[in-house]
C-alpha positions as CSV (number, residue, x, y, z in Angstrom):
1,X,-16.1,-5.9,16.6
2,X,-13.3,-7.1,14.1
3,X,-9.9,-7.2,15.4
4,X,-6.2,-6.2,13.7
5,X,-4.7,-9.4,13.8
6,X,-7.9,-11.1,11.8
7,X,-7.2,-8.0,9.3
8,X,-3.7,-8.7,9.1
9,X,-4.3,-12.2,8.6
10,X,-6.3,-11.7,5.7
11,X,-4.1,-9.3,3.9
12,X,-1.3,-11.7,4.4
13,X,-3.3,-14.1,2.6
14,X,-4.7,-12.5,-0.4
15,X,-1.4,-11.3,-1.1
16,X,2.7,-11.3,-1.3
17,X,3.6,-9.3,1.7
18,X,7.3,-8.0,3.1
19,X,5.6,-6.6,6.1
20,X,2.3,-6.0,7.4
21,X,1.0,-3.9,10.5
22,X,-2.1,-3.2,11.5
23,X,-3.5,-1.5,14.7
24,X,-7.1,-0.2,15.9
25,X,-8.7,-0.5,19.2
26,X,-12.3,0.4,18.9
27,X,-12.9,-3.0,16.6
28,X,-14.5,-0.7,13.4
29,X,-11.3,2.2,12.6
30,X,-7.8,0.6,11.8
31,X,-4.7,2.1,10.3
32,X,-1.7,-0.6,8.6
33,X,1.3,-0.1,6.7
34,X,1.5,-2.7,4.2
35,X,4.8,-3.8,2.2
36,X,4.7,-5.8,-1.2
37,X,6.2,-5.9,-4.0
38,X,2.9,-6.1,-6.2
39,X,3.0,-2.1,-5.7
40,X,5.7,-1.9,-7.9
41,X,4.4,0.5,-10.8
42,X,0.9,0.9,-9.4
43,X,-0.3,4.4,-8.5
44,X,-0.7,4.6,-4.3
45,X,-5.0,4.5,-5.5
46,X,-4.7,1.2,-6.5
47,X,-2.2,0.1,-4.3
48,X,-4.7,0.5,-2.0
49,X,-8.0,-1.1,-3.7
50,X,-4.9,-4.2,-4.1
51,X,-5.1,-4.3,-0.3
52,X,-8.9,-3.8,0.0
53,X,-9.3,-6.6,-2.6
54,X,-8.0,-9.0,-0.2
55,X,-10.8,-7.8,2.9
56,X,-13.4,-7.8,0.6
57,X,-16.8,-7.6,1.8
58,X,-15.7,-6.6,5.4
59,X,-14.8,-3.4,3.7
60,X,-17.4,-0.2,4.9
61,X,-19.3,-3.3,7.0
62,X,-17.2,-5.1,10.0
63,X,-14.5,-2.5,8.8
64,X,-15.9,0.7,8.7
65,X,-12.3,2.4,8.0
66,X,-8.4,1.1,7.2
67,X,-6.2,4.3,6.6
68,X,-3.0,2.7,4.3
69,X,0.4,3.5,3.8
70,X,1.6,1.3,1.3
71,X,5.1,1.0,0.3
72,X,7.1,-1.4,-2.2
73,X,10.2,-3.2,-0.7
74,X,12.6,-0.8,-2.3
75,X,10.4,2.5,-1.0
76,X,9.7,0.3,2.6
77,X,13.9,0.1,3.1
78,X,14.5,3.6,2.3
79,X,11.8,4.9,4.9
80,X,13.5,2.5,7.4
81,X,17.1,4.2,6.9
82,X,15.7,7.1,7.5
83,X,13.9,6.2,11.2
């Protein structure tokens, strides 16, 4: 079983994050919001293979599923007005 801290860890790592959050409690299904500005001008597809990049292998093995919302800074502060 993988955990959501480990996954947050590595995302944090492999790339320049605002803010990352990651939950899942059965060790194989997680959902995250992830915040960086290297989403700037990328389509949300490839936003998210940016984020899988930095899991890697773990990826449809340890981590059988990771549903994303990805946001750049400018997108992340505008959602957070509106909360």
């Amino acid at each position: 079983m993988f955990q959501a801290t480990e996954i947050k860890r590595l995302i944090e790592e492999g790339m320049p994050c605002e803010f990352v959050a990651i939950e899942g409690d059965d060790g194989v299904h997680f959902s995250g919001i992830v915040v960086s500005p290297e989403f700037e001008g990328k389509i949300r597809v490839r936003q998210h293979q940016a984020v899988y990049g930095t899991l890697g292998k773990l990826m449809g093995n340890e981590i059988h599923a990771l549903q994303l919302q990805t946001y750049t800074p400018q997108q992340w502060a505008e959602v957070q007005k509106s909360l």
